[in-house]
MARBA-3410 file (N, C-alpha, C, O; in Angstrom, 1 decimal):
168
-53.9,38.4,-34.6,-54.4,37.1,-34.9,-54.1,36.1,-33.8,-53.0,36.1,-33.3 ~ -55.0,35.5,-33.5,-54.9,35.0,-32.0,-54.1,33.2,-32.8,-54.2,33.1,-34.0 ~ -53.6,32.2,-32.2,-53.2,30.9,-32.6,-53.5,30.3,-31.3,-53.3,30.8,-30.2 ~ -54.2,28.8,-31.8,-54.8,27.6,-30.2,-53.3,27.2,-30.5,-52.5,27.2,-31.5 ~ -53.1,26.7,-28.8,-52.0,26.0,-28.6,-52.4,25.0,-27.6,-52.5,25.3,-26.4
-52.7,23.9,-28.0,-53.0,22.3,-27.1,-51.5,22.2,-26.3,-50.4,22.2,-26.8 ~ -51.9,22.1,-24.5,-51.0,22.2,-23.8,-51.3,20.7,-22.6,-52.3,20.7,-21.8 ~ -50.0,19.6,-22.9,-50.2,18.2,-22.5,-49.8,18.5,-20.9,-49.0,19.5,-20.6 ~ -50.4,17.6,-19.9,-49.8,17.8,-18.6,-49.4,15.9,-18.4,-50.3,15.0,-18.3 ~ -48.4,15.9,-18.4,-47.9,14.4,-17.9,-47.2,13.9,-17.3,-46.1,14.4,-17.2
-47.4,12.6,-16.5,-47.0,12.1,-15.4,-46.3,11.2,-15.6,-45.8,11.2,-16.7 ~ -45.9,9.9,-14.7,-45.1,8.8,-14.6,-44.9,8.7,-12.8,-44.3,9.4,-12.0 ~ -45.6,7.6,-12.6,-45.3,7.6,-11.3,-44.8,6.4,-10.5,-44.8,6.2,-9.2 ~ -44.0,5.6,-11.9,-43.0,4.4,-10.7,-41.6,4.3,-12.2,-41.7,4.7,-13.3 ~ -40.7,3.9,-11.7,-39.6,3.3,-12.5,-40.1,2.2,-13.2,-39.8,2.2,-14.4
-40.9,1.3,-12.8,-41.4,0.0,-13.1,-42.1,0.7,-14.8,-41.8,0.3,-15.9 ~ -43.1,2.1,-14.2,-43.6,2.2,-15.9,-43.0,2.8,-16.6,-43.6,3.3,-17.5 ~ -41.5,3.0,-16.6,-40.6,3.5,-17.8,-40.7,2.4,-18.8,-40.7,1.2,-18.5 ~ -40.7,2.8,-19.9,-40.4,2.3,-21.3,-39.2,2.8,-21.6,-39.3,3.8,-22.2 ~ -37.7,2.2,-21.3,-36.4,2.9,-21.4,-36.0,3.2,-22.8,-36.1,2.3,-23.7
-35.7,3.8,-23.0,-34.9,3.6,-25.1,-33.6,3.2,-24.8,-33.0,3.3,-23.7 ~ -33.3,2.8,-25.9,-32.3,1.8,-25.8,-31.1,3.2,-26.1,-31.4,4.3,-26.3 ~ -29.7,2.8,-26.0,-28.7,3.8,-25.6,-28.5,4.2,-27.4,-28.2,3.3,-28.2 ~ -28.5,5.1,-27.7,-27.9,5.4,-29.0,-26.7,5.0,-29.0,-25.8,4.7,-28.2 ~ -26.8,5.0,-30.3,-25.2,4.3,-31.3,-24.0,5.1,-31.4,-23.0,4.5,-31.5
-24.1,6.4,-31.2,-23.2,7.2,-31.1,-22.3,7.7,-29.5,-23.1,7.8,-28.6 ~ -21.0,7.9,-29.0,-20.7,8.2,-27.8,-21.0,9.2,-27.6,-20.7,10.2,-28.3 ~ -21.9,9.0,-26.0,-22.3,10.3,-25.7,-22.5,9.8,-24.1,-22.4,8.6,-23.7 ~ -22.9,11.1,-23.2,-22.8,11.2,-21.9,-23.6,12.2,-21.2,-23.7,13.4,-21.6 ~ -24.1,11.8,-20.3,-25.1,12.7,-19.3,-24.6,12.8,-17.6,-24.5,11.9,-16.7
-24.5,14.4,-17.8,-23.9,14.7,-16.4,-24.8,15.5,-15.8,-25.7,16.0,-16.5 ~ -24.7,15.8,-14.4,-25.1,16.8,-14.0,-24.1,17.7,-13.6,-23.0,17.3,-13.2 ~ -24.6,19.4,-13.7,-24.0,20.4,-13.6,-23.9,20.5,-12.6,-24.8,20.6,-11.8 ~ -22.2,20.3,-11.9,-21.5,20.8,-10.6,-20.2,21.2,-10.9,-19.3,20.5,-11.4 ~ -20.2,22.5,-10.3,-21.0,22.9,-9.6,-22.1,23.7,-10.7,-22.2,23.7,-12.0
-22.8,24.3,-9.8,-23.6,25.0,-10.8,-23.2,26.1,-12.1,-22.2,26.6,-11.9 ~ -23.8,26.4,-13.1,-22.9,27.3,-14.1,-24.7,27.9,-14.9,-25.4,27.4,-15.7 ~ -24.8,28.9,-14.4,-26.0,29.4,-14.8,-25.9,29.7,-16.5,-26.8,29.5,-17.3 ~ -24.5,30.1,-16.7,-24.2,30.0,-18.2,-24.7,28.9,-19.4,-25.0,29.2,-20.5 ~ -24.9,27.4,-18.8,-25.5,26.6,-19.2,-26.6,26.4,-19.2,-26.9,25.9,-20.3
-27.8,26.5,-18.2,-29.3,26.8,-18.3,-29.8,28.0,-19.2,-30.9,28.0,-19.8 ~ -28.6,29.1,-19.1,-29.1,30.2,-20.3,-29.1,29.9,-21.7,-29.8,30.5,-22.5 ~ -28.1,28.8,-22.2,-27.4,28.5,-23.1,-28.3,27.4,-24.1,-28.4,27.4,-25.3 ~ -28.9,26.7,-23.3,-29.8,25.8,-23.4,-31.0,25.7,-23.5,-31.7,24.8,-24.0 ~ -31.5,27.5,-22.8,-32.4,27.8,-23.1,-32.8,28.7,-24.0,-34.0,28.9,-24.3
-31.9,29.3,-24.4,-32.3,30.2,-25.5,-32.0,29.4,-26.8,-32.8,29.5,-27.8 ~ -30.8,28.4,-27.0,-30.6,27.6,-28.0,-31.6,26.3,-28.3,-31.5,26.0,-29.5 ~ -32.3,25.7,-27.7,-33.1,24.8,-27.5,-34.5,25.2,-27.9,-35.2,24.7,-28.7 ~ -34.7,26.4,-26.9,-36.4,27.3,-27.2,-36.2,28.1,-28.2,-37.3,28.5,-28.4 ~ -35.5,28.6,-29.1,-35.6,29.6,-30.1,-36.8,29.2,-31.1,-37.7,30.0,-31.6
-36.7,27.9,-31.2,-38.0,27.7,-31.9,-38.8,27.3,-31.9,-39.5,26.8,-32.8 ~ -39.0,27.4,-30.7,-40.3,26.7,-30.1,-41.0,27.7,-29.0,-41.8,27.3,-28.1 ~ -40.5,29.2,-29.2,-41.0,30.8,-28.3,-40.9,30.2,-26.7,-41.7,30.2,-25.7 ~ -39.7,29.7,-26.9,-39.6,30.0,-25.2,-39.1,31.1,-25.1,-38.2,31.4,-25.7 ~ -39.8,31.8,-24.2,-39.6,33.6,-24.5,-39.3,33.9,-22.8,-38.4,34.7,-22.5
-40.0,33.3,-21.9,-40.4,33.9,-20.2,-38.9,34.5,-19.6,-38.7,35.7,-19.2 ~ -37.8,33.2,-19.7,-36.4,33.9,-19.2,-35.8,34.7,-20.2,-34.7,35.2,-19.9 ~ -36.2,35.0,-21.3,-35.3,36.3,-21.8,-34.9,36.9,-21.3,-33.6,37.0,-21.2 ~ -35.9,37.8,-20.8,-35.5,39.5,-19.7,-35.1,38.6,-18.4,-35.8,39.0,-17.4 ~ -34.5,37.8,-18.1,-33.9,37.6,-16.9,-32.4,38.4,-17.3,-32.0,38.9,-18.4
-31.8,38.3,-15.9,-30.5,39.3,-15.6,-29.6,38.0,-15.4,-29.9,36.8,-15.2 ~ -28.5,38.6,-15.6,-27.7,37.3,-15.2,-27.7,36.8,-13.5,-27.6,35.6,-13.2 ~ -27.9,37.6,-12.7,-28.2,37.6,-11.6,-29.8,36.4,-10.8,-30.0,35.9,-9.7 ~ -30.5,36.3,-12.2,-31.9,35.6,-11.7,-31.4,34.7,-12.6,-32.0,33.6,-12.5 ~ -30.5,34.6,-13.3,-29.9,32.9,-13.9,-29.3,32.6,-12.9,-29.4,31.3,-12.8
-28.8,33.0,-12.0,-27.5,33.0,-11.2,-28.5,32.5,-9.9,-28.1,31.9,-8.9 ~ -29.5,32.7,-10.1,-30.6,32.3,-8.2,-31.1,31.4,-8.1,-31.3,30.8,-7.1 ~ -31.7,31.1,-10.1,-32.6,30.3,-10.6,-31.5,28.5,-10.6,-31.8,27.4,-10.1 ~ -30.3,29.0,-11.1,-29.3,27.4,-11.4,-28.9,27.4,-9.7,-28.7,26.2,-9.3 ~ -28.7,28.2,-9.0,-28.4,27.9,-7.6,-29.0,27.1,-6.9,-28.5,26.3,-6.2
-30.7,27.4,-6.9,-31.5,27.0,-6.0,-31.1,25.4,-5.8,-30.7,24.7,-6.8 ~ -31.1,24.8,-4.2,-31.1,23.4,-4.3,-31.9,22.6,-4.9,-31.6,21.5,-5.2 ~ -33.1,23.4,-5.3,-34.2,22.5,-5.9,-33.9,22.4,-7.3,-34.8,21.8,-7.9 ~ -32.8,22.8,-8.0,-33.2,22.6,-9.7,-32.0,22.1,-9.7,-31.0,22.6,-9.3 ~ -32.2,20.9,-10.1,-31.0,20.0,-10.9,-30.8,20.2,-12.5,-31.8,20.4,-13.2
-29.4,20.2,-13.2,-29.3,20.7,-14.6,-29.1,19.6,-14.8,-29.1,19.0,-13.7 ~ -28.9,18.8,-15.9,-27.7,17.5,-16.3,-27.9,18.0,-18.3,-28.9,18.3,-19.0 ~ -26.4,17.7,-18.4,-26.0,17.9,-20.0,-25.4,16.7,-20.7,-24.4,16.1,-20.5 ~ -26.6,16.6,-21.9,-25.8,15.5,-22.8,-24.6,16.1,-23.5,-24.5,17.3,-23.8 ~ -23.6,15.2,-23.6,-22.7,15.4,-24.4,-22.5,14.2,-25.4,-23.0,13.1,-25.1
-21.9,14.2,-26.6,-21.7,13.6,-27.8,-20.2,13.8,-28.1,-20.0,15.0,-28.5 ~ -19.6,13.3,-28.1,-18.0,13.4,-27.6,-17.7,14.4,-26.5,-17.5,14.0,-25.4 ~ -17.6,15.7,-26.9,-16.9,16.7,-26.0,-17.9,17.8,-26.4,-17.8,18.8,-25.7 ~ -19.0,17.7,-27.6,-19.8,18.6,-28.1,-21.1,18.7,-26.8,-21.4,17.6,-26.3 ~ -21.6,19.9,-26.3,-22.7,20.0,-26.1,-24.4,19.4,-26.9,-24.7,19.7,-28.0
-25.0,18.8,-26.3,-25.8,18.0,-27.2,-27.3,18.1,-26.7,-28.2,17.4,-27.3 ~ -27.6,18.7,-25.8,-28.7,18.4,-25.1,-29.0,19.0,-23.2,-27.9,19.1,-22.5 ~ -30.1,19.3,-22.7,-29.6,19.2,-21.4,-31.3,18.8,-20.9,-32.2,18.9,-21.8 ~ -31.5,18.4,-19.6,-32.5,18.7,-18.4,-32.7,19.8,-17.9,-31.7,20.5,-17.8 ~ -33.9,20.1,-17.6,-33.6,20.8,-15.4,-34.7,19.9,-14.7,-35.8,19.8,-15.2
-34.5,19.3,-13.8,-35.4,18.8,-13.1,-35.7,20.3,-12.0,-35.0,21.3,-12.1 ~ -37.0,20.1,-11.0,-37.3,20.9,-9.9,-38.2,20.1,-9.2,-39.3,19.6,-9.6 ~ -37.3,19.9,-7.8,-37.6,19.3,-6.7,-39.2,19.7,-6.0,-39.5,20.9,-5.6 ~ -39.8,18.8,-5.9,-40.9,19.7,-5.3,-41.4,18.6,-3.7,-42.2,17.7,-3.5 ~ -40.4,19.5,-2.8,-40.7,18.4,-1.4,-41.8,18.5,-1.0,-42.2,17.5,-0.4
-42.8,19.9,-1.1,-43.8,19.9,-0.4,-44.9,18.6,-1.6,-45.7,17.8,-1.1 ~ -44.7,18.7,-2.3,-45.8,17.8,-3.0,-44.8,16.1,-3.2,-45.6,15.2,-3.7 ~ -43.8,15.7,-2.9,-42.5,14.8,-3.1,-42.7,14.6,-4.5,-43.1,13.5,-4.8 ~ -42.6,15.4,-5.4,-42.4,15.1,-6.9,-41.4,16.2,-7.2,-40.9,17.2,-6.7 ~ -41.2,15.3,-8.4,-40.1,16.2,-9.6,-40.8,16.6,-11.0,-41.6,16.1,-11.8
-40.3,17.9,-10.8,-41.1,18.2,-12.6,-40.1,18.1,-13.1,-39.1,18.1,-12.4 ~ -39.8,18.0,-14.4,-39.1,18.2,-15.7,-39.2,19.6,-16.3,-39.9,19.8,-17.3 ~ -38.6,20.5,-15.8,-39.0,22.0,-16.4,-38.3,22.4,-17.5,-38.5,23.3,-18.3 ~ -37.7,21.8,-17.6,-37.1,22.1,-19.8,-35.8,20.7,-19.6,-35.1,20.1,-18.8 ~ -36.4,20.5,-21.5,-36.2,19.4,-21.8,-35.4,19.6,-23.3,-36.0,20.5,-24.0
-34.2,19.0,-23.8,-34.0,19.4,-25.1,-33.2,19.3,-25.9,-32.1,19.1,-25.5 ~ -33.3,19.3,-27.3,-31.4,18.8,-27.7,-31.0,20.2,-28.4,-31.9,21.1,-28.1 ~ -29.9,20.8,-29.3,-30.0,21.2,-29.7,-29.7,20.5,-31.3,-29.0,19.6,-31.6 ~ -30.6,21.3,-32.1,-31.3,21.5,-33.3,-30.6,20.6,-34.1,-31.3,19.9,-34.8 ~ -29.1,20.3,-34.1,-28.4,19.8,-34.7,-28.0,18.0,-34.6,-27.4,17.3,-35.5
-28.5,17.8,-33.4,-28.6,16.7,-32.7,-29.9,16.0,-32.7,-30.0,14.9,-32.2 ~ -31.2,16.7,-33.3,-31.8,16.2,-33.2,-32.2,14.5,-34.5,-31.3,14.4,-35.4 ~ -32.9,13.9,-34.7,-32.7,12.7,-35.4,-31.9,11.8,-35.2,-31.8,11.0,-36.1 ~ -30.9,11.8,-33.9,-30.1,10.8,-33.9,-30.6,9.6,-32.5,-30.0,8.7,-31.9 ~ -31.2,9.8,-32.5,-32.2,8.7,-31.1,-31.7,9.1,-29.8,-31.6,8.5,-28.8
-31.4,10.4,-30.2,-30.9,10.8,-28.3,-32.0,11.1,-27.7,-31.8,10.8,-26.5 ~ -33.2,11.7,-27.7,-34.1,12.2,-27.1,-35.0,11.2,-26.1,-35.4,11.4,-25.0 ~ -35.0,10.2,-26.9,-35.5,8.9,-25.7,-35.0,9.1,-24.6,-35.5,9.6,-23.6 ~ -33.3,8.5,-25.0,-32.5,8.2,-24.1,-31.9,9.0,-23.0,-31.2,8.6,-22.1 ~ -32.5,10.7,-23.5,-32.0,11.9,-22.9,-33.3,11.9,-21.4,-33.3,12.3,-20.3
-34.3,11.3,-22.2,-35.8,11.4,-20.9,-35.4,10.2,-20.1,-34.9,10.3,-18.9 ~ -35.5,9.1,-20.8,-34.8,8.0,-19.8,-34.6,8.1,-19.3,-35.4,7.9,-18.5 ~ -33.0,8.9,-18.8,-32.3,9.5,-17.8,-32.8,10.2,-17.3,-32.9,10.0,-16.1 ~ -33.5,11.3,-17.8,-34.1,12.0,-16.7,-35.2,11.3,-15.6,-35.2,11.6,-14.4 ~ -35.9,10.5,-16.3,-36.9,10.0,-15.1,-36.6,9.1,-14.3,-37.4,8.8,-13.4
-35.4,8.4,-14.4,-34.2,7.3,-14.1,-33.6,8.5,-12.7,-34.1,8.3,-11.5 ~ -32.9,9.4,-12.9,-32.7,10.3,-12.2,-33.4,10.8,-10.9,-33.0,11.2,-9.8 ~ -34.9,10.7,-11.7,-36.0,11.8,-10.4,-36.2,10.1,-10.0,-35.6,9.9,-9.0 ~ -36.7,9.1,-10.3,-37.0,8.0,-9.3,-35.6,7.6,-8.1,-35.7,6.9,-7.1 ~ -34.6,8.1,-8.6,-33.4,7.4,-7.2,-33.7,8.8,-5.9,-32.8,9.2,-5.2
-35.2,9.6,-6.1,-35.3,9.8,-4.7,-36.2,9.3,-4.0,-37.3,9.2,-4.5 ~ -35.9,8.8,-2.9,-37.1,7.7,-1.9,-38.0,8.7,-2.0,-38.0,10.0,-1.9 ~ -39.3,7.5,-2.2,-41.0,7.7,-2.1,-40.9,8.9,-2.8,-41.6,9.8,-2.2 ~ -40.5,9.1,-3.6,-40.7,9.9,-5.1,-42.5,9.6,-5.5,-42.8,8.5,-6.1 ~ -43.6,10.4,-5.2,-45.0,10.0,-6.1,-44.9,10.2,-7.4,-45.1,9.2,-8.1
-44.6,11.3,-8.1,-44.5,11.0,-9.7,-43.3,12.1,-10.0,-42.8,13.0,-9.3 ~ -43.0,11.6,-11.2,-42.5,13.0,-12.3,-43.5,13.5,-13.3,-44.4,12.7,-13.8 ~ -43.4,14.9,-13.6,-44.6,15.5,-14.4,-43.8,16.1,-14.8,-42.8,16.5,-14.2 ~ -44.4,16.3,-16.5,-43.7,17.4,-17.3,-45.3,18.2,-18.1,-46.5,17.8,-18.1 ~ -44.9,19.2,-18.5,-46.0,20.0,-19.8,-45.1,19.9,-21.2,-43.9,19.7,-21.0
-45.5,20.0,-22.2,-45.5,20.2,-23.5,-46.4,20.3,-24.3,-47.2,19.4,-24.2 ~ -46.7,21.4,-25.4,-47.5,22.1,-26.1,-47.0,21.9,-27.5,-45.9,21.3,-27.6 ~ -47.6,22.2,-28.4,-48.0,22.3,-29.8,-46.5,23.2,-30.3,-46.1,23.2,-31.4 ~ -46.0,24.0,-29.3,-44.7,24.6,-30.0,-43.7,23.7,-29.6,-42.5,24.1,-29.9 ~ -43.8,22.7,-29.1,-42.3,21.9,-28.9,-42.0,21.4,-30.0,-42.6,21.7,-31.0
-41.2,20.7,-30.0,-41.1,19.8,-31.1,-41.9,19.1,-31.4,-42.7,18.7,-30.5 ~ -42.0,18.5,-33.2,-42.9,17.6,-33.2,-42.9,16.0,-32.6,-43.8,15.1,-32.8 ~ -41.9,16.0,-32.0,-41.6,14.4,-31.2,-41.9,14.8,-29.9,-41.9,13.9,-29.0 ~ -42.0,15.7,-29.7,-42.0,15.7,-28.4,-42.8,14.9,-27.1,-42.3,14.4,-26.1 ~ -44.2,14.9,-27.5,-45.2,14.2,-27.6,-45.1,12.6,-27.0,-45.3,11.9,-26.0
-44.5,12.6,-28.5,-44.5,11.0,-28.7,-43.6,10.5,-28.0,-43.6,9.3,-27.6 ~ -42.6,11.5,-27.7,-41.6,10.8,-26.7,-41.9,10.2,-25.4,-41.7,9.1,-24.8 ~ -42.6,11.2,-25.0,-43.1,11.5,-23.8,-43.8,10.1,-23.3,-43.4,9.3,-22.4 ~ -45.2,10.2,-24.2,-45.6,9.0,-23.9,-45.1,7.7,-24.5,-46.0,6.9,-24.7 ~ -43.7,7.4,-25.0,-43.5,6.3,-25.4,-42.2,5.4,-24.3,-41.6,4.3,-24.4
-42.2,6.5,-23.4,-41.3,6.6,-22.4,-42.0,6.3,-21.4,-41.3,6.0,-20.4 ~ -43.6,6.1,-21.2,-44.6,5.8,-20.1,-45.2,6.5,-19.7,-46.2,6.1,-19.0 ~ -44.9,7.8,-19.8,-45.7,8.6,-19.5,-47.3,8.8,-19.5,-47.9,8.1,-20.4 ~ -47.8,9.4,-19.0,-49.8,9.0,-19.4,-50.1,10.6,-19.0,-49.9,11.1,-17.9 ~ -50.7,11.3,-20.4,-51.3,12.2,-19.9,-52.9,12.7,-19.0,-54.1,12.5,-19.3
-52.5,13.1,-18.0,-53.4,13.8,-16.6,-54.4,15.0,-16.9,-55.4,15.1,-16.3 ~ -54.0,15.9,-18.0,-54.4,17.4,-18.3,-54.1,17.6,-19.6,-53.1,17.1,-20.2 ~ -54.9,18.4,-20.1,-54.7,18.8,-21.3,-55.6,20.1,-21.3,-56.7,20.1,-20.8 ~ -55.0,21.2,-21.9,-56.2,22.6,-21.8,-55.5,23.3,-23.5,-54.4,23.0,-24.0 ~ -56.2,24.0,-23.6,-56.3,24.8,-25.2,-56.1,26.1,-24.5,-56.9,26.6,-23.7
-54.8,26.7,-25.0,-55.2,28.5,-24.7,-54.9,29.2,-26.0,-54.3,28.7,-26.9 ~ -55.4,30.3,-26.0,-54.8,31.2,-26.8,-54.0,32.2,-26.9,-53.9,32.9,-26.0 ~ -53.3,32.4,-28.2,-52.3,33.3,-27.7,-51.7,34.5,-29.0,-50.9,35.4,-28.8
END
């Protein structure tokens, strides 16, 4: 049985067009991973995608977690909510094009409904603009993300560029 999956392609291309959310109510904190800990990109991503079939790094080895969190180009950063894990990024540097993608985005399951997710992109596109002559950040999201996912996106400024239907 085949299922359509509507897949958004979206941009942001100044700090000026962020729509920031305001800081949630609860204490919490966004760092980036240093040094690197590939244990945390795996952790994040199997915990965060489980229900939404992010499937592609499964069959990775610990070794291609280990090349993938190394590279200079992929930035991690993790929310925390006291001392709990709550969320993370990856940004990927892309110098030949001077952009940043957002390559996974997310909280975990438990955390979600508390207004962190704004405030978790915020930061991220707050992040990719403090590099000079940055042209945009782009992200994808499809029909299995979350249902806010979306709305986040563009309520953060974003403007979708692409959109294609596949099947699967």
């Amino acid at each position: 049985m085949k299922e359509t999956i509507n897949r958004n392609y979206l941009e942001i291309k100044s700090l000026n067009a962020l729509v920031e959310s305001f800081p949630p109510k609860i204490s919490c904190s966004i760092k980036i991973v240093k040094p690197n800990d590939f244990q945390i990109n795996k952790f994040f991503y199997k915990n965060v995608g489980k229900k939404h079939r992010w499937i592609d790094r499964l069959v990775w080895s610990d070794s291609d977690w280990i090349k993938y969190s190394s590279d200079p180009k992929v930035q991690t950063y993790i929310l925390k909510v006291s001392d709990d894990l709550a969320g993370y990024f990856e940004l990927i540097f892309h110098d030949d094009s001077n952009e940043i993608e957002i390559a996974y985005f997310g909280l975990l399951e438990e955390y979600h409904n508390k207004k962190l997710g704004g405030y978790l992109l915020s930061t991220a596109i707050k992040k990719c603009f403090e590099k000079k002559n940055l042209k945009r950040v782009w992200v994808h999201t499809c029909t299995l993300d979350h249902k806010n996912a979306l709305k986040n996106y563009l309520a953060r400024g974003m403007k979708i560029y692409k959109n294609e239907t596949i099947e699967l």
